[in-house]
N, C-alpha and C positions, 0 to 999 in steps of 0.2 A: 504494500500500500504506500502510495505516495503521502511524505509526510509534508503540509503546509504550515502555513503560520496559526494561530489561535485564531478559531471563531467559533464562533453562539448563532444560533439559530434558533427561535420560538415556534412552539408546532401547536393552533388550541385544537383541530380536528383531527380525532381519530382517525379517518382514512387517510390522509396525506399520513400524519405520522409514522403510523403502524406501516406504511409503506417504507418510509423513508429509513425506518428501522429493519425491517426485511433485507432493506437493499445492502444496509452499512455490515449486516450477519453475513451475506451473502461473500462480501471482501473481504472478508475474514479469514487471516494465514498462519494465525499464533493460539490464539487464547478469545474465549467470549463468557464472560462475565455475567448472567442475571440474577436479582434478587429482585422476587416481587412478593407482595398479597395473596392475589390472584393469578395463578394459572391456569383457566380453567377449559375444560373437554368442551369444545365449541369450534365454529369456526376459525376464528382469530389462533384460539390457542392450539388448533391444529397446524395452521398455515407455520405458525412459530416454531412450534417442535420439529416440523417437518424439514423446516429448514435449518434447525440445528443438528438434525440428525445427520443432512448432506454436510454439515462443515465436519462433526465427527468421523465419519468416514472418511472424511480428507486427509485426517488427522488434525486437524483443531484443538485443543483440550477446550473441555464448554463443560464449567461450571454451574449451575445454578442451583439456589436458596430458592426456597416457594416457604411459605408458612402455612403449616398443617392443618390454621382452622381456614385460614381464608380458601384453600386450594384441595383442602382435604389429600386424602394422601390415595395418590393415583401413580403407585408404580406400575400399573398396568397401562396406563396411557401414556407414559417416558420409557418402557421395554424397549423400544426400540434404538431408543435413545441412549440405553444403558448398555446394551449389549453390544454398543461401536463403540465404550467407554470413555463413555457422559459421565459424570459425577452429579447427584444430586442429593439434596439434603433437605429437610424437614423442619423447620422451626420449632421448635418446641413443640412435639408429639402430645398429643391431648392425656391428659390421667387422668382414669377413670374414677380411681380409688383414692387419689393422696391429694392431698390438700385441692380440692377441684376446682372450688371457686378464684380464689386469690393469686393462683398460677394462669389457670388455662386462657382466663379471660383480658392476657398481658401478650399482646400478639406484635408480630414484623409486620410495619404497615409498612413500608420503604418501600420504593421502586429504580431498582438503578439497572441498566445495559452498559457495559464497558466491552470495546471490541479491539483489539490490539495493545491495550493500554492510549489509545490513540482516539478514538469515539468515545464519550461518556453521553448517554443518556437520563437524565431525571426529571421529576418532575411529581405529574398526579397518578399517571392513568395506568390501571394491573392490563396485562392480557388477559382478553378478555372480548368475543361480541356484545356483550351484556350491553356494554356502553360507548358502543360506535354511535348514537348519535348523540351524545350528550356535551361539553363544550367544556375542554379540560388545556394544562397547560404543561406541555412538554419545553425542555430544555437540550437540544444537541450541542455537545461540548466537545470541538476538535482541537486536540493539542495538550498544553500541558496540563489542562485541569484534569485531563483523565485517567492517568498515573493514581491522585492524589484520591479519585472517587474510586479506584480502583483497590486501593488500598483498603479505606471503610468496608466493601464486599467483605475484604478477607477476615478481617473483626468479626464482621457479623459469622460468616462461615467457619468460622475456627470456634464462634461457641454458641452453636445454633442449636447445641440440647441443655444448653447448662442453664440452671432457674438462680445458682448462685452464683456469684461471681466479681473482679474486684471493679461496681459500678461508676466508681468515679474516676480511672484508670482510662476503661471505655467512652466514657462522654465527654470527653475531651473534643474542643472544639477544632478543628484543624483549618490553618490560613495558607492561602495561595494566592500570591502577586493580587490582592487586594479582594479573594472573594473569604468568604468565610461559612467552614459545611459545620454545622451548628447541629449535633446529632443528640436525642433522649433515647434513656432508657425509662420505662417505668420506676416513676421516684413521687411520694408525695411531695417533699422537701425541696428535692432540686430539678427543676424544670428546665433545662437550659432554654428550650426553643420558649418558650412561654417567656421568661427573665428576658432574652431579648427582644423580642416584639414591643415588652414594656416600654425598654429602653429608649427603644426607638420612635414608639410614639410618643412618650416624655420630650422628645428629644424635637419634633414637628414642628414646624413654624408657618407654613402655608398648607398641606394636605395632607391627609392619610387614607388612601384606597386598599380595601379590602374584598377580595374575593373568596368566598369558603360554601362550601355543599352544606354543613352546617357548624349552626353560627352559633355557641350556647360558652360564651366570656365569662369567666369567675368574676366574681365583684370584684379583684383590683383591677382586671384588666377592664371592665365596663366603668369604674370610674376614669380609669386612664382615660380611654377612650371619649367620654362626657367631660372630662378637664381637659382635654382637647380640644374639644368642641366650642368650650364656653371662652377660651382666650381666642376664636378667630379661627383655629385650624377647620378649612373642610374637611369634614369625616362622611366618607362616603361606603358605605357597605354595601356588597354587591353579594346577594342567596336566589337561591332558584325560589321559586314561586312553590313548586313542590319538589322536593328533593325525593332521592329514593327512599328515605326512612322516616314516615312520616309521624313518629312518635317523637323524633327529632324537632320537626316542623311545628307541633304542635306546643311543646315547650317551650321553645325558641318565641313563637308568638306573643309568651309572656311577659317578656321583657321588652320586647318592641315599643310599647307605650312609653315608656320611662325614657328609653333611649331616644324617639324620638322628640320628646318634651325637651330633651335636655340640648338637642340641635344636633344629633346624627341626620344624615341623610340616608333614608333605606331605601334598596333599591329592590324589586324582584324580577329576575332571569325569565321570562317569558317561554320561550320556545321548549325548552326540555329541560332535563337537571343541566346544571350550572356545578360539574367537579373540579374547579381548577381551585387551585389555593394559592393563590399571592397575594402578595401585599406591598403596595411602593408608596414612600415617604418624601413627599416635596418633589418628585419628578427624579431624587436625587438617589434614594436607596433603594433594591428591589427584596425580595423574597417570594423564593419558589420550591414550594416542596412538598411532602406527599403529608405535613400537617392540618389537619382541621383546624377551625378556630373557636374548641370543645372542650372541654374539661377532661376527655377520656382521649386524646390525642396529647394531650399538654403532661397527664397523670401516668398513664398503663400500656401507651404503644409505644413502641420502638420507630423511632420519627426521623427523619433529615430533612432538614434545606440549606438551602443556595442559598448564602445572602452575599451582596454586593452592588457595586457602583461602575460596574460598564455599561458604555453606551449604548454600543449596542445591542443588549441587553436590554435597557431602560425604554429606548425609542420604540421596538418590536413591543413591549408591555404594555407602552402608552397605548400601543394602535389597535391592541386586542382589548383594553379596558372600553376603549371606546368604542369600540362594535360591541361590548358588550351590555355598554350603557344606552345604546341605542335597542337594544333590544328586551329593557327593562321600563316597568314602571314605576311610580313612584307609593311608596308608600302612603297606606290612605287611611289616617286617623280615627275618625269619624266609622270610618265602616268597621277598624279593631273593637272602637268601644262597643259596638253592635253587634259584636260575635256571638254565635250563639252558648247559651247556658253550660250544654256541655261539655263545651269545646272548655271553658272553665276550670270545670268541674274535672276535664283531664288532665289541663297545665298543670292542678293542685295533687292530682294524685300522680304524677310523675315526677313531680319536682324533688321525692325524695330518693331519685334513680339519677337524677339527671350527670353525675360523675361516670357513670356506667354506657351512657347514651351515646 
């Protein structure tokens, strides 16, 4: 593979993406890297195996991590894969018996493609047709940031059954010529991705745009957020109208009032789910990563993103914000206070889940 100089490319449609990642497997002469979510027996995640299968036959090595709850555990659909020796590995195997709840429910939500150490792919979206038509936010990274996301795989891979282990060792944040992959483990205490977002929006002086499939902020982060708001910063929040989990949706709706009293600007995604997760500060900072902006993404997943201050980076973010604010409307007050009864009545009896959600 021809090696060029560093560039980013933003991808929000799954079909252009999922293509453009086929093609970059496809030039593949060394090594191919995946860690996802979702793997899952469909379409999509046939077309992917399949053609991992032809690099292993090449001889390629082609590692990937899948996480045993999102992907369930389908050695019979990677056989083929295994037997031109593929390596694959499991996230944390479900238990049946031992501690069930406070383990199992602490899963790899990551998604990273690394191909020659030379491609790096991150961002929101699993393999998956599930959500070919929904509006998510990929990141292709050629050059030297791919080494470094290359690296993180091997973290993860090297202790992808262990439930203990030394956590603050692994979350350590790693810097590359000006970007910074800001990675959680499940931790009440220490949140790294969460701690920065704060940062960041303490830190605003003209805007903060937020994209997330769902939106359920702890109270410091929604005070951040409303003390933003109240010294001048645009806060603009961008959720699907209905996302795929709609006990999510329903929650989330509870806070809506207060946020928007306090001068958030809410937007809703119109056409489909809306899974991309960024967020860019003053036109000037970005973040992209496979985080919610949840209490259960912030607490119990194993999370990464992208933050940074490239261009071009920044200007591709700007341009997909704004197709996507074109295709939102605006939140509508009047009609919240008018929700129905028991729509209420489920905010209140979710709300003692809502870390879990």
């Amino acid at each position: 593979m021809e090696h060029r100089e560093d560039s980013y490319q933003l991808y929000d449609d799954p079909f252009r993406f999922y293509a453009a990642m086929l093609h970059d497997i496809g030039e593949a002469r060394q090594e191919i890297l995946v860690e996802t979510y979702r793997f899952n027996h469909d379409a999509i995640g046939e077309r992917f195996r399949d053609a991992l299968v032809k690099k292993a036959s090449q001889g390629v090595k082609v590692k990937i991590l899948v996480d045993s709850w999102g992907t369930g555990n389908s050695d019979a659909f990677f056989a083929s894969l295994l037997c031109r020796g593929g390596e694959l590995r499991y996230f944390k195997k479900i238990k049946l018996f031992w501690d069930f709840f406070t383990k199992n429910h602490k899963r790899n939500h990551r998604k990273l493609l690394v191909v020659d150490h030379h491609i790096a792919w991150t961002g929101s979206a699993n393999f998956t047709a599930y959500s070919l038509n929904w509006r998510e936010m990929m990141v292709r990274a050629q050059g030297s940031l791919a080494p470094v996301l290359a690296r993180t795989f091997h973290e993860s891979y090297d202790i992808y059954k262990k439930y203990i282990f030394k956590k603050f060792a692994f979350k350590k944040t790693l810097y590359h010529q000006g970007f910074e992959i800001v990675r959680d483990l499940p931790s009440i205490y220490r949140q790294q991705i969460k701690t920065r977002f704060q940062q960041l929006i303490r830190k605003a002086r003209r805007q903060v745009v937020i994209e997330t499939p769902y939106f359920l902020p702890g109270h410091i982060l929604r005070r951040d957020l409303m003390d933003a708001a109240q010294r001048g910063v645009e806060v603009i929040v961008l959720v699907p109208q209905h996302s795929d989990v709609r006990v999510v949706d329903l929650l989330r709706n509870r806070y809506l009032g207060m946020l928007h009293r306090a001068g958030l600007q809410l937007r809703f995604y119109q056409p489909h789910n809306l899974h991309a997760k960024v967020m860019m500060i003053d036109g000037e900072v970005f973040s992209i990563g496979s985080a919610n902006f949840d209490y259960r993404s912030f607490r119990y997943m194993y999370e990464m993103t992208l933050i940074g201050e490239e261009a071009s980076i920044l200007q591709q973010l700007a341009e997909h914000i704004q197709g996507t604010l074109r295709d939102s409307v605006p939140f509508d007050y009047k009609k919240w206070q008018r929700r129905p009864r028991i729509e209420r009545v489920f905010e209140r009896l979710l709300l003692p889940f809502r870390h879990l959600l």
